[in-house]
C-alpha positions as CSV (number, residue, x, y, z in Angstrom):
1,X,102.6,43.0,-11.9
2,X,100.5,45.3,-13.9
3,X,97.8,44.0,-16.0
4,X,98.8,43.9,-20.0
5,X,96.0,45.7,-22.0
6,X,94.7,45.9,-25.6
7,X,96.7,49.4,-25.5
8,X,99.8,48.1,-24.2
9,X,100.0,45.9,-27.4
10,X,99.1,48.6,-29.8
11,X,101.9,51.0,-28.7
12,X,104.4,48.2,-29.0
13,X,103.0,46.7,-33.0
14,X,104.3,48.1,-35.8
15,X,101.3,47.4,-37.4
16,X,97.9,47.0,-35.8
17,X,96.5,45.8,-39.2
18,X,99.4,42.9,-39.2
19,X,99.2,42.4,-35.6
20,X,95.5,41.3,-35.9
21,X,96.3,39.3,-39.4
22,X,98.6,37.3,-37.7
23,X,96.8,36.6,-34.6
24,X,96.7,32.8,-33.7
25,X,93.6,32.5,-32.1
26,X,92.3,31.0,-35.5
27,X,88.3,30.6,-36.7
28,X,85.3,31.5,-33.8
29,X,84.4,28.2,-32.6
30,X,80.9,27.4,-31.5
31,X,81.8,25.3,-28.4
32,X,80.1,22.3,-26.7
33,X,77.8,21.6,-29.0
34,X,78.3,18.6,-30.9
35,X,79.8,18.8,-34.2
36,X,77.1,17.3,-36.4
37,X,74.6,15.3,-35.3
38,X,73.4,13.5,-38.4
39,X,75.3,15.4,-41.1
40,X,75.3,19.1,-41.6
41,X,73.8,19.1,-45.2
42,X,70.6,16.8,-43.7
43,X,70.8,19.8,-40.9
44,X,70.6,22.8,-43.1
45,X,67.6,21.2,-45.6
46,X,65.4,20.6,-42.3
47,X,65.6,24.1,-41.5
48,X,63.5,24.9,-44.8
49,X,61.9,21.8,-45.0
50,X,60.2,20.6,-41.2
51,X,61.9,22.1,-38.9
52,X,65.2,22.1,-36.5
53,X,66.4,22.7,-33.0
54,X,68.8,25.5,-32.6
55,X,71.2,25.0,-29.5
56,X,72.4,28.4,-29.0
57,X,73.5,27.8,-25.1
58,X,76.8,28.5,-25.6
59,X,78.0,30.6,-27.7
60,X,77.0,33.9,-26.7
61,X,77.2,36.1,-23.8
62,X,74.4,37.2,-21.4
63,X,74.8,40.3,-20.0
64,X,72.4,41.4,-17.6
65,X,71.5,44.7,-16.7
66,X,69.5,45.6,-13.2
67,X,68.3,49.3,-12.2
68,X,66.8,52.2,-12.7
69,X,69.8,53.5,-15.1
70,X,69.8,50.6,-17.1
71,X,67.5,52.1,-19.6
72,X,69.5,55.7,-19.8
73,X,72.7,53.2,-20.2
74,X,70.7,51.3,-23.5
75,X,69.9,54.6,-24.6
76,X,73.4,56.2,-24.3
77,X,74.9,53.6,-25.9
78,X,72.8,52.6,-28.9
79,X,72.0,53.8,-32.2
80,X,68.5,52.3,-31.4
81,X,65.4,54.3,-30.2
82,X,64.4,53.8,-26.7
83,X,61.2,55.7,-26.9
84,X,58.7,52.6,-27.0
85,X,60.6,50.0,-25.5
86,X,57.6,48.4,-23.5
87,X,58.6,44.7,-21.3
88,X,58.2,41.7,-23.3
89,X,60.0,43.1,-26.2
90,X,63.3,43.0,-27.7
91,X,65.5,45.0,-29.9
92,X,68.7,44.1,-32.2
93,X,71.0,46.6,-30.2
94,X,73.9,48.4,-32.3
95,X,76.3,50.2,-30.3
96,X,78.8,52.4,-32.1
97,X,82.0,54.4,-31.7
98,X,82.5,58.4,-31.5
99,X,82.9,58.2,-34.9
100,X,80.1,56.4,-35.9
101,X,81.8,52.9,-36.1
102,X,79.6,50.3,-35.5
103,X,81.1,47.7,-32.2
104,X,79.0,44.8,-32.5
105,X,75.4,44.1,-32.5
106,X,73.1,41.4,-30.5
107,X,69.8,40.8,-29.2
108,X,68.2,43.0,-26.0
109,X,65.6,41.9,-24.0
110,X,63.7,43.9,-21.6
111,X,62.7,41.3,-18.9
112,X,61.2,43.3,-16.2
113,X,60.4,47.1,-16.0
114,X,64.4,47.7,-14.7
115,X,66.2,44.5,-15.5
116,X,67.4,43.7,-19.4
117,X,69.8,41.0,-21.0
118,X,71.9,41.2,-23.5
119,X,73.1,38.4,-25.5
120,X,75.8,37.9,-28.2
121,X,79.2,38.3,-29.0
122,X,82.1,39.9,-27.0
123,X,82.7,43.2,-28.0
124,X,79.4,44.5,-27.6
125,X,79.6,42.6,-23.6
126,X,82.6,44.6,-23.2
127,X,81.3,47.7,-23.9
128,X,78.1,47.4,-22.0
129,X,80.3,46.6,-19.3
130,X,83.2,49.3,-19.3
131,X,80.6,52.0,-20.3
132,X,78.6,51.0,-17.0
133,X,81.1,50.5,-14.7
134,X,82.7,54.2,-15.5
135,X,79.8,56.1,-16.9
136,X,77.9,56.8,-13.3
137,X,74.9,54.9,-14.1
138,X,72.6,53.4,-10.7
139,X,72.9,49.9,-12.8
140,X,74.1,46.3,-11.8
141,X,76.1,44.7,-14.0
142,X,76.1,40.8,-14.3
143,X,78.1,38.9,-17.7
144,X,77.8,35.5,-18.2
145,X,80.4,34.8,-20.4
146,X,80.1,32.5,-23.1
147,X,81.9,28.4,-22.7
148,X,85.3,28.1,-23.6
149,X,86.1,27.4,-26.8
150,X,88.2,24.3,-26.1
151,X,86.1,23.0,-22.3
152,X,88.9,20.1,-23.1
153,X,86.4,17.7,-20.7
154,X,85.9,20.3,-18.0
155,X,82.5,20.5,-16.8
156,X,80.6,23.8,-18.2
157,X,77.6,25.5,-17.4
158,X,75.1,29.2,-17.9
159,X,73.1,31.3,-16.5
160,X,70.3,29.4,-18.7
161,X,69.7,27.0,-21.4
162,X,68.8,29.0,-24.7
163,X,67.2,27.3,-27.8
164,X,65.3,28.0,-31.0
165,X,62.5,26.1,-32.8
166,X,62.7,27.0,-36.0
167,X,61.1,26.2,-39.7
168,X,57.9,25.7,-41.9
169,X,56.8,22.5,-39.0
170,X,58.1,24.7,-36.0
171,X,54.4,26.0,-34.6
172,X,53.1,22.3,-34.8
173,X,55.9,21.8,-32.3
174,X,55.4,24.2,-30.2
175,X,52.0,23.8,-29.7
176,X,52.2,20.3,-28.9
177,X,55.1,21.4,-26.5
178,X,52.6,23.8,-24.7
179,X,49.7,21.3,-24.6
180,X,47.6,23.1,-26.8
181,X,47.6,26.9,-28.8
182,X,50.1,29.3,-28.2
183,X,49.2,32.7,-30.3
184,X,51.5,33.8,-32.7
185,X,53.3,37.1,-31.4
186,X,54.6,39.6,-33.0
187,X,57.9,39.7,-34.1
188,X,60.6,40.3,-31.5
189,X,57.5,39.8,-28.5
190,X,58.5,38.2,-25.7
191,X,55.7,35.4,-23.7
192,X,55.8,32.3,-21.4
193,X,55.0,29.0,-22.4
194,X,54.9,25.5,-20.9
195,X,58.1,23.2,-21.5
196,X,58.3,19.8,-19.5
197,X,55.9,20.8,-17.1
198,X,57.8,24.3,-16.6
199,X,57.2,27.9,-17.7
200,X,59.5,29.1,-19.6
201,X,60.1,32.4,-21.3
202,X,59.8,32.8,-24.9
203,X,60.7,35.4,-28.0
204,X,58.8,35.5,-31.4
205,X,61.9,34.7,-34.1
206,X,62.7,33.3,-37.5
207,X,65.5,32.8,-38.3
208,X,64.5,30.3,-41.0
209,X,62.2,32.6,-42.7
210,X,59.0,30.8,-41.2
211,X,57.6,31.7,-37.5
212,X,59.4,30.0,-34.7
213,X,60.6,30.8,-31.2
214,X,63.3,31.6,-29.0
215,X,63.0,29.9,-25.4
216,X,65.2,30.0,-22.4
217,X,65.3,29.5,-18.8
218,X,67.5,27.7,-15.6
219,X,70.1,25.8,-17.0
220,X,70.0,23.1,-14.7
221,X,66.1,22.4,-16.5
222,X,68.5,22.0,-19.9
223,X,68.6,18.0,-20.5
224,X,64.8,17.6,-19.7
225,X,63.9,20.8,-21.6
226,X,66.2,19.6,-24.7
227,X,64.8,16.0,-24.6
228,X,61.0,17.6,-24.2
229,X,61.3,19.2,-27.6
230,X,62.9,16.6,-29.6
231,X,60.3,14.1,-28.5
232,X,57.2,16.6,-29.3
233,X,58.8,17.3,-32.8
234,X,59.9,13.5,-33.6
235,X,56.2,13.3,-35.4
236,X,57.2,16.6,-37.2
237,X,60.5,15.8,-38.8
238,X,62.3,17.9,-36.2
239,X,66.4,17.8,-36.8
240,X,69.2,19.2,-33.8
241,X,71.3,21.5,-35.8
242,X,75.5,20.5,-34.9
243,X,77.2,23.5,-34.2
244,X,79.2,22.8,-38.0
245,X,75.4,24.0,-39.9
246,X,74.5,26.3,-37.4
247,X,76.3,29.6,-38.4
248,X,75.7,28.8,-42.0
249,X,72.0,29.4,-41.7
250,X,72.9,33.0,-41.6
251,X,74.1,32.6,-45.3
252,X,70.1,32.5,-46.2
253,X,68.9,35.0,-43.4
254,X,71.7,38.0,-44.5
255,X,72.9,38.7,-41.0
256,X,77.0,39.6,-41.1
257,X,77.4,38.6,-37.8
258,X,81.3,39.2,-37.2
259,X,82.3,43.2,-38.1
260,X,85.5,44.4,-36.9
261,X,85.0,46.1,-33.9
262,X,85.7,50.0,-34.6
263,X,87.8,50.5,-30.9
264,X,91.5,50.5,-32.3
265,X,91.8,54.4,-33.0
266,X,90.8,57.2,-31.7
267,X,91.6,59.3,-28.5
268,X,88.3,59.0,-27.0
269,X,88.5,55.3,-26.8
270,X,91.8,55.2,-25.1
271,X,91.0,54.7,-22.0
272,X,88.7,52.0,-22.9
273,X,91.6,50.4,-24.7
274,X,93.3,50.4,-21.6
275,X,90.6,48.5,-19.3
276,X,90.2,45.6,-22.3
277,X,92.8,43.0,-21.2
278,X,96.0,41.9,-23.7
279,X,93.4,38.7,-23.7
280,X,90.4,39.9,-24.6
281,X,88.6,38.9,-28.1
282,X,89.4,42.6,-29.6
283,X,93.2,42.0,-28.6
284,X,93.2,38.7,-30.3
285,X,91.2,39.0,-32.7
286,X,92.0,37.3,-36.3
287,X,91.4,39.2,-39.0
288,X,91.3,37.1,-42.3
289,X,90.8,37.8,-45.7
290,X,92.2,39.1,-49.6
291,X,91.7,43.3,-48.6
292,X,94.9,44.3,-47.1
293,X,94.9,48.1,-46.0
294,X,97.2,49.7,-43.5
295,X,94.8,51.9,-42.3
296,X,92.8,49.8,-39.6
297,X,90.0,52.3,-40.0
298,X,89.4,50.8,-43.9
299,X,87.9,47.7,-42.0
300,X,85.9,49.9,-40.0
301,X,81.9,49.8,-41.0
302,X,79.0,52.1,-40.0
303,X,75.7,51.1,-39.7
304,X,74.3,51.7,-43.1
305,X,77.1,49.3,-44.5
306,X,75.9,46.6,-42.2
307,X,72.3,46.8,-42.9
308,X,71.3,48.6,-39.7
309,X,70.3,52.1,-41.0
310,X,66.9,51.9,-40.2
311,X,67.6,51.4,-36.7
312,X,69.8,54.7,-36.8
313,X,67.1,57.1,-34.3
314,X,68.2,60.5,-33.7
315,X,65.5,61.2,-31.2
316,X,68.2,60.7,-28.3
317,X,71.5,61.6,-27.5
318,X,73.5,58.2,-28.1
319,X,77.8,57.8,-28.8
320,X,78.5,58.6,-32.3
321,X,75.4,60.5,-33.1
322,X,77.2,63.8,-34.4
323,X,79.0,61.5,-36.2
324,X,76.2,59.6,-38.1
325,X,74.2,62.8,-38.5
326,X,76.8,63.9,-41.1
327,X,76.9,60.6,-43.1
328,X,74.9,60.6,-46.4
329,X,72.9,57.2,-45.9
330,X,72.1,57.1,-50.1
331,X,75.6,57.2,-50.8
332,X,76.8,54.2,-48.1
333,X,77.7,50.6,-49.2
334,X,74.7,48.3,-48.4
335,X,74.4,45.1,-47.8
336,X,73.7,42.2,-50.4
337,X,74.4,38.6,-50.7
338,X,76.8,37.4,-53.3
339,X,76.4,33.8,-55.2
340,X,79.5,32.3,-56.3
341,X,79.9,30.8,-59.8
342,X,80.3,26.8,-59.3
343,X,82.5,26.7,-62.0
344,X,85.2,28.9,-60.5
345,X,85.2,27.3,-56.9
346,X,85.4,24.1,-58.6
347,X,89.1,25.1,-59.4
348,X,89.3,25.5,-55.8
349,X,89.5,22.1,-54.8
350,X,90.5,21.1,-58.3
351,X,93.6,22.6,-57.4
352,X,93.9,20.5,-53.8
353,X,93.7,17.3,-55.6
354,X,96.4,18.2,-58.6
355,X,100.0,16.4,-57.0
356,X,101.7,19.0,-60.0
357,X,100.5,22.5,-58.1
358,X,103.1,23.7,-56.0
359,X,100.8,25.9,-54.0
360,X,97.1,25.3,-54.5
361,X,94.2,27.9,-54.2
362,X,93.0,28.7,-50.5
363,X,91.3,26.0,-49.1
364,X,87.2,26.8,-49.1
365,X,85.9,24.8,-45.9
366,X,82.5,23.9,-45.8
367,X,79.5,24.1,-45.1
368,X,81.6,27.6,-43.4
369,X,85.0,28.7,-45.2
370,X,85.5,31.8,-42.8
371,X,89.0,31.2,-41.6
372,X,89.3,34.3,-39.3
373,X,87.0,36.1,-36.9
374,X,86.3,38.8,-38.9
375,X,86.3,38.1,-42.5
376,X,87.4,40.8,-45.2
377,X,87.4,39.8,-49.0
378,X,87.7,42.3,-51.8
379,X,85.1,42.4,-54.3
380,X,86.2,44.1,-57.5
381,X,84.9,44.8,-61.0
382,X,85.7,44.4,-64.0
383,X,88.1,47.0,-64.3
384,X,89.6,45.1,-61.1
385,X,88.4,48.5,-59.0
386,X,87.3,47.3,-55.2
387,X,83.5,47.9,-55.0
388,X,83.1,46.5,-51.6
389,X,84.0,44.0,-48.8
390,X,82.6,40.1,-48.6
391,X,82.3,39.6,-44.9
392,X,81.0,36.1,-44.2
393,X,81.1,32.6,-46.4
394,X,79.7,29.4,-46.9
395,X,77.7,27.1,-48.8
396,X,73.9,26.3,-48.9
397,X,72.8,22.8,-49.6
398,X,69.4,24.5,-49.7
399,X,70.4,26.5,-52.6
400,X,72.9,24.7,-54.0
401,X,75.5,27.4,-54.0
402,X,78.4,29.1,-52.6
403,X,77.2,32.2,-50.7
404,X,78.6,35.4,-49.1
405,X,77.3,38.3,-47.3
406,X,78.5,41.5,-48.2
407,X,78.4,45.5,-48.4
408,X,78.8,46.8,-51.9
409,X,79.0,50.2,-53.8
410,X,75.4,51.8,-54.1
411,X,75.9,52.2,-58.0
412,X,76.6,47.9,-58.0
413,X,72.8,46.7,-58.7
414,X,71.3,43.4,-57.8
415,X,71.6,41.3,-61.1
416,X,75.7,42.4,-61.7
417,X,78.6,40.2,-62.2
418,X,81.6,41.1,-59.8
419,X,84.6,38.9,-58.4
420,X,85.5,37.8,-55.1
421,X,89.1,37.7,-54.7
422,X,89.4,34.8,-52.9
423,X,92.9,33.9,-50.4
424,X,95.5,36.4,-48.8
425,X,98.1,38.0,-51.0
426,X,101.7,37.1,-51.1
427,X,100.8,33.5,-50.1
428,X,99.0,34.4,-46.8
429,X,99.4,35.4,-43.4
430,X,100.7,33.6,-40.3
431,X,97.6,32.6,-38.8
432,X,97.2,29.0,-38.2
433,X,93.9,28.5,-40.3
434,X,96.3,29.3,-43.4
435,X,98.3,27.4,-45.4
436,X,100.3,28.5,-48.5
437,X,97.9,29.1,-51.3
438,X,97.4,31.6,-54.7
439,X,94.5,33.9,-54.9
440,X,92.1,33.5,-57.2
441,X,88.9,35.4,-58.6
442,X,85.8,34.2,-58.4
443,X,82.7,35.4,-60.0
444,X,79.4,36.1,-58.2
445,X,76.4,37.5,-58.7
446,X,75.5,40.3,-56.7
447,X,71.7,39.2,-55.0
448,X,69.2,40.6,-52.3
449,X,69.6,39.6,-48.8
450,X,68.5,37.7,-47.4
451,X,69.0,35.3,-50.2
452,X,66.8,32.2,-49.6
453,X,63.1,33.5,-50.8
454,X,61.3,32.2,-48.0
455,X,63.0,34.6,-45.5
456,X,63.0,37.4,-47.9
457,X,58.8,36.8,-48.4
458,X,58.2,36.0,-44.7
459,X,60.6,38.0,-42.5
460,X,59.0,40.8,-40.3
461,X,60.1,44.0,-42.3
462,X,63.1,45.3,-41.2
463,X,67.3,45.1,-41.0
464,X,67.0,42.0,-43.1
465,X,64.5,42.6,-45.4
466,X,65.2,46.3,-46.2
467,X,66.1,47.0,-50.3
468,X,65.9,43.2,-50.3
469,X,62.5,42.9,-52.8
């Protein structure tokens, strides 16, 4: 029997915007990691206040790439410049569309002189992989895929262990981890250190604003490397993040981690439609959220919308560079953080607790209240005219608020008043994450991102930080 694919399952919906709104995968799940370990708002406050233990082991894919075409593959793929890409460093790598639609987006590390990996989410691994495989590149392709999202007791396990030390108490850590001074890299350098009496590898990061690192090596070192670092950091105040807190720290960092990926139109990419399985995350994935268009290519971003226009290099050929060449970057949305007026979401769960209301307002989880895979929320204005998408949302117990990433109008400034409409239309969907519920509007204020001040001060210059200050 032939094997279903993502095409096969196009042709046959009337509707690929419905098809993917009532998908029933429901939320992305960050698997295997416990829940919470102490609770999540004691999680996210040690993040800005000592320090915290990422466990990022399993939610991510690692694709490696080995041979001499690896680099012409990076380079034929990516938006990114490849031109000074020395070993020991790393690059957020944005792959895009003919059309200039960004895919997806991760983190690429150049290992040795002709071996990278790749980590993040699916549709980016699935790219690397079908471009490779067809494209007539001398490369070896290895992907590690991430854990199930249910293991339902079964025994998992990685290519490696992958962990981040992370806040203001995070050096003090890791210097005590290594027995002594570790220098301070630049941002996105790769090094060794000592772990547990082992080398392991190491990436300059910060996600929580203040220098930290990424480590990673043989996952079979995992418990003794995991119990290493929460014994050095005890002294410190050092907290293991549950995976319930851990995709909220993006909320104060501004990275919109779940785009649509831009593959569901287009003649060029039918062939690639028909290699991705009727399984596979862009077949099933759940697309959530008040702005309803039938055009699937209104959900479609480029990279300018996302934050990633300063990695746009046109000193190579890449996939979608005639496209991008003809976008006017001033005149894209960009990329802010909205904060949600209290006041409104109050009525929120006001509404869950009144016995009287026949269908309450949309149920806002916390500390996440994404209740799709990729999130799409109007954002209107006064005159109720939509001004831009809200693409990821939670709350901060750091700041006290209600938080959302999103790409807005040029002409909204920082300092406005717009409205999130928050909750499907016309009750909601069919996914399973959704329950009968009104919409309501919420007001925000539209702010930089990243939001939280410390990242915004001490972030290396860059996607995060650009038009932020």
């Amino acid at each position: 029997m032939t094997k279903r694919s993502l095409q096969d399952l196009l042709d046959e919906a009337p509707s690929i915007v419905q098809m993917l709104r009532d998908s029933q995968i429901g939320a992305y799940v960050y698997p295997v990691v416990p829940y919470e370990f102490t609770n999540w708002r004691r999680e996210q406050r040690a993040w800005r206040e000592t320090c915290v233990l990422y466990d990022q082991s399993h939610h991510m894919f690692n694709v490696y790439l080995r041979g001499p075409g690896a680099i012409r593959l990076i380079s034929d793929t990516g938006i990114n410049s490849v031109a000074s890409f020395p070993v020991d460093m790393a690059k957020q790598f944005v792959p895009c569309t003919p059309a200039g639609h960004v895919i997806g987006d991760g983190i690429l590390f150049h290992q040795q002189e002709e071996e990278f990996v790749w980590v993040g989410r699916a549709p980016v691994a699935n790219w690397l992989k079908y471009k490779g495989e067809t494209g007539g590149y001398d490369v070896e392709i290895e992907v590690d895929p991430r854990s199930p999202s249910h293991p339902y007791g079964k025994p998992v396990t990685r290519t490696c262990w992958r962990f981040q030390i992370q806040g203001p108490n995070a050096w003090q850590v890791i210097e005590k981890l290594n027995g002594g001074p570790l220098e301070e890299l630049k941002f996105f350098r790769m090094a060794t250190m000592r772990v547990a009496g082992q080398t392991v590898r190491t990436l300059r990061h910060g996600m929580a604003g203040a220098p930290g690192l990424e480590l990673w090596g043989p996952y079979e070192t995992y418990d003794r490397v995991r119990e290493a670092i929460l014994e050095a950091g005890r002294e410190f105040g050092i907290e293991p993040v549950g995976s319930r807190a851990y995709a909220s720290n993006t909320l104060e960092s501004g990275w919109i981690p779940s785009p649509l990926p831009a593959i569901y139109t287009g003649e060029e990419l039918r062939g690639y439609r028909q290699w991705l399985g009727a399984d596979s995350y862009e077949a099933t994935n759940s697309l959530a959220g008040s702005f309803v268009s039938d055009d699937i290519e209104d959900y479609y971003l480029n990279p300018w919308e996302l934050g990633y226009g300063p990695f746009v290099k046109f000193d190579h050929d890449f996939i979608g560079r005639d496209a991008l060449e003809r976008i006017d970057a001033d005149s894209q949305r960009r990329k802010v953080t909205l904060a949600w007026n209290g006041e409104d979401l109050a009525k929120v769960y006001a509404s869950l607790l009144d016995p009287e209301i026949e269908e309450p307002y949309h149920y806002f989880d916390l500390p996440i209240a994404n209740y799709g895979s990729s999130n799409f929320d109007s954002v209107i204005d006064a005159d109720g005219q939509v001004v831009g998408l809200s693409m990821f949302t939670g709350y901060s117990a750091n700041e006290r608020r209600a938080l959302s990433l999103a790409t807005v109008d040029p002409r909204v400034p920082i300092g406005a008043e717009v409205r999130v409409v928050w909750g499907e239309p016309n009750g909601g969907s069919r996914k399973v994450t959704v329950d009968r519920h009104r919409q309501l509007e919420v007001r925000a204020i539209v702010s930089p991102a990243p939001y939280a001040v410390t990242a915004r001060l001490q972030y290396a210059e860059g996607w995060r930080t650009a038009g932020a200050r």
